[in-house]
Biopython code that builds the backbone (N, CA, C, O; Angstrom):
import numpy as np
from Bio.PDB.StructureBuilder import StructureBuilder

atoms = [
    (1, "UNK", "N", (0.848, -1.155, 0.000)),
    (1, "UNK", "CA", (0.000, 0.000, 0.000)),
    (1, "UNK", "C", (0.904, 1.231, 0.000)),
    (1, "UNK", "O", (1.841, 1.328, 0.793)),
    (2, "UNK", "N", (0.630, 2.105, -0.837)),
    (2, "UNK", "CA", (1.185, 3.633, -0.864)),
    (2, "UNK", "C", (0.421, 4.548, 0.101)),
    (2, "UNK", "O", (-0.771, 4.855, 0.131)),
    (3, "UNK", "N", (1.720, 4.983, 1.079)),
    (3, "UNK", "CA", (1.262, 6.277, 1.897)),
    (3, "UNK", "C", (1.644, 7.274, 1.609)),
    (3, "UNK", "O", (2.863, 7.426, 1.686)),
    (4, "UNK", "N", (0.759, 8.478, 1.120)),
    (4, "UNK", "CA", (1.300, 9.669, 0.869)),
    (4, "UNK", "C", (1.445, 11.050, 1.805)),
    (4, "UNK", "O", (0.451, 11.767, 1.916)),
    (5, "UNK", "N", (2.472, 11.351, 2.357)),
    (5, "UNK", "CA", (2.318, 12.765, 2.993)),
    (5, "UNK", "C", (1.704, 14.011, 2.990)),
    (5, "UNK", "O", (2.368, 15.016, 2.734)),
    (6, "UNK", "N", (0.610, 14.064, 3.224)),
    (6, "UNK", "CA", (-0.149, 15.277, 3.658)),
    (6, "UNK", "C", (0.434, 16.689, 3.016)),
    (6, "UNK", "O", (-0.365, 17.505, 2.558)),
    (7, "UNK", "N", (1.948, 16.959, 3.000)),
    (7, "UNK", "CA", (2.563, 18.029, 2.692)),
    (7, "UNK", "C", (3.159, 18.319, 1.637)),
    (7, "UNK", "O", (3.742, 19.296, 1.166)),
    (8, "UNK", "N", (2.752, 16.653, 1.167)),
    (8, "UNK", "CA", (3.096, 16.934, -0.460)),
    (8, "UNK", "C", (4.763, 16.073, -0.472)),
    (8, "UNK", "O", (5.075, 15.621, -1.574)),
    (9, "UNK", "N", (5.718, 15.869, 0.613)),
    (9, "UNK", "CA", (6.979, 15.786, 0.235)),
    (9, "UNK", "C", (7.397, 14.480, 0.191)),
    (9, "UNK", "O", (8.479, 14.098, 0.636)),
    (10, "UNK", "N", (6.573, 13.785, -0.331)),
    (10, "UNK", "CA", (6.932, 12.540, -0.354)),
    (10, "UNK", "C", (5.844, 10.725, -0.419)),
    (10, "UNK", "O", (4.641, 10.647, -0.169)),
    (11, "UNK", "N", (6.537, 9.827, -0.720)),
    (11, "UNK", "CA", (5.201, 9.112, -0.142)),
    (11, "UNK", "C", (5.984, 7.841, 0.234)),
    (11, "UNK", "O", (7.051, 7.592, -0.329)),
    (12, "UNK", "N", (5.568, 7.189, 0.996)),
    (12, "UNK", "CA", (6.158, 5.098, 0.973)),
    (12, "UNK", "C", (5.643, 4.475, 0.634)),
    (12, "UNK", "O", (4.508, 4.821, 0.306)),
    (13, "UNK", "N", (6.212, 2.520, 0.366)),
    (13, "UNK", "CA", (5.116, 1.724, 0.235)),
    (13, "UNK", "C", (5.193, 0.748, 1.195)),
    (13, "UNK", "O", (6.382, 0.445, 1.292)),
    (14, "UNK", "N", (4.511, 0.087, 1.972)),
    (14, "UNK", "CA", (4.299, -0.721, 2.745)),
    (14, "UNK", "C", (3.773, -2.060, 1.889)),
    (14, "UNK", "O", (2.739, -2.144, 1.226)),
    (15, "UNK", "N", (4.837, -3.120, 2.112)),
    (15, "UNK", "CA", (4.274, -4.326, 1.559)),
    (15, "UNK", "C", (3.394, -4.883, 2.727)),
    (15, "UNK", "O", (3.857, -4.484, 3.796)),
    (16, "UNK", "N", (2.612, -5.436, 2.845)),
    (16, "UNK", "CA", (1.615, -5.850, 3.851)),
    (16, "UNK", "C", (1.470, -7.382, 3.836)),
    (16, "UNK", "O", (1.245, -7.754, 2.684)),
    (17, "UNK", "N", (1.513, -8.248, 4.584)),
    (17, "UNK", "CA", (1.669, -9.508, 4.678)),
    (17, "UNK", "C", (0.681, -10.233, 5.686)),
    (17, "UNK", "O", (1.015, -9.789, 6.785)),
    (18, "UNK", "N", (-0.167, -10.954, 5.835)),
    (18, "UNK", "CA", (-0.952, -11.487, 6.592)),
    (18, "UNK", "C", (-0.245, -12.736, 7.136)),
    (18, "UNK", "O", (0.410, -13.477, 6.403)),
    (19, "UNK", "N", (-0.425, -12.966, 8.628)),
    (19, "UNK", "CA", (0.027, -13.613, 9.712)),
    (19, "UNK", "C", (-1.132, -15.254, 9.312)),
    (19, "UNK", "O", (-2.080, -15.597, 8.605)),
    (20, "UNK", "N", (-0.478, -15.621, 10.028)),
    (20, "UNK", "CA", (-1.016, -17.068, 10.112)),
    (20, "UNK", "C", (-2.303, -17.203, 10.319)),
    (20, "UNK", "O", (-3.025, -18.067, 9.822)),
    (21, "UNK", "N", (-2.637, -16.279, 11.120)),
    (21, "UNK", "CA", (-4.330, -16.033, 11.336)),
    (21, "UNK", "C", (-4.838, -14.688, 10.734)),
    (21, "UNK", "O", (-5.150, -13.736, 11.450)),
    (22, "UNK", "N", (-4.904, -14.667, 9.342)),
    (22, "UNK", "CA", (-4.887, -13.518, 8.920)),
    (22, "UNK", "C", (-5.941, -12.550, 9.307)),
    (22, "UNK", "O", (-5.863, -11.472, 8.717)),
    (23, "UNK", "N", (-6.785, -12.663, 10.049)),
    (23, "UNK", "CA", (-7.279, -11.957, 10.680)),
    (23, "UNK", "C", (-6.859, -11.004, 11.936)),
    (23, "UNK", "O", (-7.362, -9.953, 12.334)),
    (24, "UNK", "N", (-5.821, -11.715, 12.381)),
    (24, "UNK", "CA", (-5.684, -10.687, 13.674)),
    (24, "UNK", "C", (-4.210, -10.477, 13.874)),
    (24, "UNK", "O", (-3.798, -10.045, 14.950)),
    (25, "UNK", "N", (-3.200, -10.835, 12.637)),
    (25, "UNK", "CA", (-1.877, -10.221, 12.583)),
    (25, "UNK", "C", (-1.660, -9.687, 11.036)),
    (25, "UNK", "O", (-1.823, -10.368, 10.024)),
    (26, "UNK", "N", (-1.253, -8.308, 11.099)),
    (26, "UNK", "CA", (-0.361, -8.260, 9.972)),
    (26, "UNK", "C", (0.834, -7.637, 9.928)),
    (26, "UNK", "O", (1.377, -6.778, 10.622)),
    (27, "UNK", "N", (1.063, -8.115, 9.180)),
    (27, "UNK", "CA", (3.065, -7.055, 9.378)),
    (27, "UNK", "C", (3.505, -6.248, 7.715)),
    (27, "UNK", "O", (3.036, -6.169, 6.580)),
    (28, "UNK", "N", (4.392, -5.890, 8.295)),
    (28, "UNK", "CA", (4.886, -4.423, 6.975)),
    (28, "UNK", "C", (6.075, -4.351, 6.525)),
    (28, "UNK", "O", (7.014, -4.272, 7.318)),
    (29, "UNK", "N", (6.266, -4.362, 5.229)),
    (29, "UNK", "CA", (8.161, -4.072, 5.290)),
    (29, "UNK", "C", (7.863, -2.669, 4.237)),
    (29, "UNK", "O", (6.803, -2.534, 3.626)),
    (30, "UNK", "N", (8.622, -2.016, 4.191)),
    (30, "UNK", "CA", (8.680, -0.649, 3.858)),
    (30, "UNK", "C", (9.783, -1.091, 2.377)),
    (30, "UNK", "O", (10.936, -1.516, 2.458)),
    (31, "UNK", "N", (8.998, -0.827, 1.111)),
    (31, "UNK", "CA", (9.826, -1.163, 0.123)),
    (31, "UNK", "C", (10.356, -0.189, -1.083)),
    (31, "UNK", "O", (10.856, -0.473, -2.172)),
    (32, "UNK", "N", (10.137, 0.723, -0.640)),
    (32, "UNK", "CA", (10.132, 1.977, -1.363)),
    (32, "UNK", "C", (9.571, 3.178, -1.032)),
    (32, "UNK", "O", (8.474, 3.179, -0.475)),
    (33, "UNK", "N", (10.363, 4.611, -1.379)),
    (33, "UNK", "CA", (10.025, 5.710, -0.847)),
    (33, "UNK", "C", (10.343, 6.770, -1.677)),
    (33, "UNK", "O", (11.051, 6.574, -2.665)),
    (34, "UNK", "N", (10.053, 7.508, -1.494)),
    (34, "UNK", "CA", (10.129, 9.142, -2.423)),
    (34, "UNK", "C", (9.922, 10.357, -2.327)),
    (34, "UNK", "O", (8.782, 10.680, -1.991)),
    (35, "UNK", "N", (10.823, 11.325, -2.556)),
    (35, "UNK", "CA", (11.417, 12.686, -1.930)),
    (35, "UNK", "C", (11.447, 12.695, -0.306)),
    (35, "UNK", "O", (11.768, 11.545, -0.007)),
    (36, "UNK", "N", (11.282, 13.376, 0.774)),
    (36, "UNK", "CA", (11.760, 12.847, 2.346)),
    (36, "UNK", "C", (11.651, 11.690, 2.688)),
    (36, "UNK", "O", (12.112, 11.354, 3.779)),
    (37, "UNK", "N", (11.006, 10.748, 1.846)),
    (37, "UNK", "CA", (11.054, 9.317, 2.237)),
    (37, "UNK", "C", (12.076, 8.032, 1.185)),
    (37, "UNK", "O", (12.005, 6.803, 1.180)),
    (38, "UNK", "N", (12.790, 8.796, 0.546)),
    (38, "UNK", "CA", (13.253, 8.059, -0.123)),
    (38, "UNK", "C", (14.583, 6.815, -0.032)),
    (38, "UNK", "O", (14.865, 5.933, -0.842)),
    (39, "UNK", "N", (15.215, 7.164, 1.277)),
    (39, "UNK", "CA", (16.138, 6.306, 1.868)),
    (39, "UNK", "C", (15.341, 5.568, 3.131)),
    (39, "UNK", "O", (15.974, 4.750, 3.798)),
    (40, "UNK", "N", (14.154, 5.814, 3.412)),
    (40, "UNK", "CA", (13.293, 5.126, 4.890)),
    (40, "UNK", "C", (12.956, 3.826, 4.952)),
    (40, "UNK", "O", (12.058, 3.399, 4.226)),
    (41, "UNK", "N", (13.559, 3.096, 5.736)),
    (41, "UNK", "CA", (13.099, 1.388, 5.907)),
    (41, "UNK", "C", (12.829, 1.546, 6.696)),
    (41, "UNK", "O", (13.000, 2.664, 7.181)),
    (42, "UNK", "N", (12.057, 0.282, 7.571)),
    (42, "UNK", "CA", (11.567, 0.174, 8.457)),
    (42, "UNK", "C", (10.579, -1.232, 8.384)),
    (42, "UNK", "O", (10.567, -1.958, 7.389)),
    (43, "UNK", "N", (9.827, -1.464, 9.504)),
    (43, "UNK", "CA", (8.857, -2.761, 9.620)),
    (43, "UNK", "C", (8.046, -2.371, 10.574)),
    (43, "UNK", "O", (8.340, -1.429, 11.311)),
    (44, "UNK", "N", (6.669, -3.199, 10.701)),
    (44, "UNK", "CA", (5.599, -3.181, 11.265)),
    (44, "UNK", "C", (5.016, -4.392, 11.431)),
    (44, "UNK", "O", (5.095, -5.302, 10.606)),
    (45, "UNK", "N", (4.212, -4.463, 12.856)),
    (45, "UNK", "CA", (3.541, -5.548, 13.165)),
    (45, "UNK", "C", (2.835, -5.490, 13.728)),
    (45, "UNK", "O", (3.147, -5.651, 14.908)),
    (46, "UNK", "N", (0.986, -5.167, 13.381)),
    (46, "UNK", "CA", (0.217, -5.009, 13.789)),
    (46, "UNK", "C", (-1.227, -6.267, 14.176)),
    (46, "UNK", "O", (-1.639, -7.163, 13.440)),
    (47, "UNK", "N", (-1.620, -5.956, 15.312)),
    (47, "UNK", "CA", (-2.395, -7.140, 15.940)),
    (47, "UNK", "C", (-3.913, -6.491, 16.209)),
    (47, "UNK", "O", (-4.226, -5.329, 16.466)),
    (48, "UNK", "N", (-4.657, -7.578, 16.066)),
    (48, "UNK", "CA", (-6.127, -7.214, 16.094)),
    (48, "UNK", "C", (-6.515, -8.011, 17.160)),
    (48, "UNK", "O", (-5.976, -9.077, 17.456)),
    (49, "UNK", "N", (-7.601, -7.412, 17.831)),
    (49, "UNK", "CA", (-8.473, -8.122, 19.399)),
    (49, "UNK", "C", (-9.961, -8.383, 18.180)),
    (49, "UNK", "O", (-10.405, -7.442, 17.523)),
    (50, "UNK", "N", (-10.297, -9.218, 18.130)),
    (50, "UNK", "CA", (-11.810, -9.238, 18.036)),
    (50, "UNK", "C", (-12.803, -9.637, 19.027)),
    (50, "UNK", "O", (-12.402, -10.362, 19.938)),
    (51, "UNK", "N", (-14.015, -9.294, 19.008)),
    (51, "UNK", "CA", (-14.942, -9.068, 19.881)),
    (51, "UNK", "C", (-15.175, -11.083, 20.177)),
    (51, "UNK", "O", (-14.401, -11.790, 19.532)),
    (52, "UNK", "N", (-15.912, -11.598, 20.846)),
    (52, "UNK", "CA", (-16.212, -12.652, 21.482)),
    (52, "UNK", "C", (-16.959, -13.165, 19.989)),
    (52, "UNK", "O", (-16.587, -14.318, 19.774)),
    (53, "UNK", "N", (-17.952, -12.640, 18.823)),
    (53, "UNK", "CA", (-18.492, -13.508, 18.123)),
    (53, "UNK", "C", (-17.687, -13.706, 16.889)),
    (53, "UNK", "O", (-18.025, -14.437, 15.958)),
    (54, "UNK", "N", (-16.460, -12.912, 16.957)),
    (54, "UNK", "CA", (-16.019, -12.705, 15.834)),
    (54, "UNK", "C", (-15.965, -11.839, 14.662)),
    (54, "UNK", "O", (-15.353, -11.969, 13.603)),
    (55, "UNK", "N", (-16.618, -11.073, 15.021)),
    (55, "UNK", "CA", (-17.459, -10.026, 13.737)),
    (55, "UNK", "C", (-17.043, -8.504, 14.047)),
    (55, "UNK", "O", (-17.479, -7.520, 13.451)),
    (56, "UNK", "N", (-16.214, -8.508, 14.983)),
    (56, "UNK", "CA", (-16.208, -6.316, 15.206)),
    (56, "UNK", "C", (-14.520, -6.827, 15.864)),
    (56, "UNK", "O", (-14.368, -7.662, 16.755)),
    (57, "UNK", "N", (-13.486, -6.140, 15.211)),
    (57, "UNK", "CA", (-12.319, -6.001, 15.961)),
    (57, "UNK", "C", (-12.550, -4.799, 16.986)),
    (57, "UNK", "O", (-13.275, -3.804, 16.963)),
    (58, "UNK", "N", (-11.710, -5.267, 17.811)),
    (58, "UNK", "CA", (-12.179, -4.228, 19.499)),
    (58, "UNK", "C", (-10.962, -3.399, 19.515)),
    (58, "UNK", "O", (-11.047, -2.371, 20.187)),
    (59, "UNK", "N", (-9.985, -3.604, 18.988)),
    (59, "UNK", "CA", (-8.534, -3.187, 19.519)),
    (59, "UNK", "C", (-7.407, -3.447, 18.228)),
    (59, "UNK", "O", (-7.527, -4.472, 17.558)),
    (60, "UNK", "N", (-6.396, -2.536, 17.947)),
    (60, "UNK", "CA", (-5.534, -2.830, 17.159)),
    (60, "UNK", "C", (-4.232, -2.304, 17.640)),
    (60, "UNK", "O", (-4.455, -1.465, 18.512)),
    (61, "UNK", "N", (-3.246, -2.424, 17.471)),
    (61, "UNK", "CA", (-1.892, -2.519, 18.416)),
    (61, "UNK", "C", (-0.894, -2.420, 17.031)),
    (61, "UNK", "O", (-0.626, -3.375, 16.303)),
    (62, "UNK", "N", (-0.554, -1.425, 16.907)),
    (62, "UNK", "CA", (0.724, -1.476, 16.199)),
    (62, "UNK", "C", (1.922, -1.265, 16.434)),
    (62, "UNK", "O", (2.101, -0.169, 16.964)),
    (63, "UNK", "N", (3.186, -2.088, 16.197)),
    (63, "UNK", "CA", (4.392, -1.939, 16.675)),
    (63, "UNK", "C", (5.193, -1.346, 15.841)),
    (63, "UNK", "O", (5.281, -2.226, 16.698)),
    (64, "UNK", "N", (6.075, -0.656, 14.883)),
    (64, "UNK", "CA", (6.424, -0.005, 13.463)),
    (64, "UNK", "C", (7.642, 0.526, 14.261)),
    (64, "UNK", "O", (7.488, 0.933, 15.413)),
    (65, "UNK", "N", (8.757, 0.524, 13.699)),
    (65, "UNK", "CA", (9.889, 1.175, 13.736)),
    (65, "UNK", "C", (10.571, 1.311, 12.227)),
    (65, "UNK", "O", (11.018, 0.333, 11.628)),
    (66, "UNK", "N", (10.585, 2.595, 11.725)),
    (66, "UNK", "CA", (10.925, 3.462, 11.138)),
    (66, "UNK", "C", (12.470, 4.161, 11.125)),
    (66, "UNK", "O", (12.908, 4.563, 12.203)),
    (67, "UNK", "N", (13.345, 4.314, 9.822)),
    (67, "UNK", "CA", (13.978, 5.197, 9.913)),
    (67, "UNK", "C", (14.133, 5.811, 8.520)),
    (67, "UNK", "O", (14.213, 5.112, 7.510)),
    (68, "UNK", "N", (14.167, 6.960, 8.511)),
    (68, "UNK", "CA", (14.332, 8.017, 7.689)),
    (68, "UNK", "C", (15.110, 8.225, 6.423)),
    (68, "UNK", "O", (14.907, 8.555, 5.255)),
    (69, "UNK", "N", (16.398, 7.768, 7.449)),
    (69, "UNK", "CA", (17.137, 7.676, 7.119)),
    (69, "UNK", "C", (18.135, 9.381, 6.979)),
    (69, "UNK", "O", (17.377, 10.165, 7.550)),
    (70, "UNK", "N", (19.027, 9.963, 6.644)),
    (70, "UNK", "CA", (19.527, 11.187, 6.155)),
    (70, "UNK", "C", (18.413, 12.318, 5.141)),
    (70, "UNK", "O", (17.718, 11.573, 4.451)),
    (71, "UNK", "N", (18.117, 13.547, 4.907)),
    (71, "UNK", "CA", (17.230, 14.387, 4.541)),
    (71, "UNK", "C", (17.913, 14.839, 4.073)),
    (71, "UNK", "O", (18.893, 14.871, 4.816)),
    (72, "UNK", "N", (18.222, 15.557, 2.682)),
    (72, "UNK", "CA", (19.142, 16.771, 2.215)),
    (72, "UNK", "C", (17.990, 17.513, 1.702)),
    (72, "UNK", "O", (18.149, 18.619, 1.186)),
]
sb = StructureBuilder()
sb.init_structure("model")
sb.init_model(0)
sb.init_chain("A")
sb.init_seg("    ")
for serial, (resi, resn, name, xyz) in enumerate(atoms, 1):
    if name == "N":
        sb.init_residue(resn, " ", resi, " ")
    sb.init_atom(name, np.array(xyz, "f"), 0.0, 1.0, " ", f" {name:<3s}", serial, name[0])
structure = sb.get_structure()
């Protein structure tokens, strides 16, 4: 998925990968970037609570560490 910056200076892409239970893990690798984001890696691993019947996630938890990397 492409994220684009609000300010115009840039955008990433997040490859997105579903966990074993693809419902309630997914994770991220950062595979590309452009203008302030163009040297930025990073990863993510985000977790879902769903409700008792199954049908409404209650909670999502993301873990993501990011770097930038250098800005000129």
């Amino acid at each position: 998925m492409e994220y684009v910056c609000n300010d115009g200076s840039g955008t990433f892409t997040l490859h997105e990968m579903l966990g074993e239970d693809s419902r309630l893990r997914m994770t991220g690798e950062i595979t590309s970037g452009t203008g302030a984001y163009a040297s930025m890696t990073g990863s993510c691993v985000i977790d879902y609570t769903e409700d008792e019947g199954g049908n409404d996630i209650t909670e999502m938890i993301g873990t993501c560490e990011f770097d930038v990397g250098s800005v000129e």
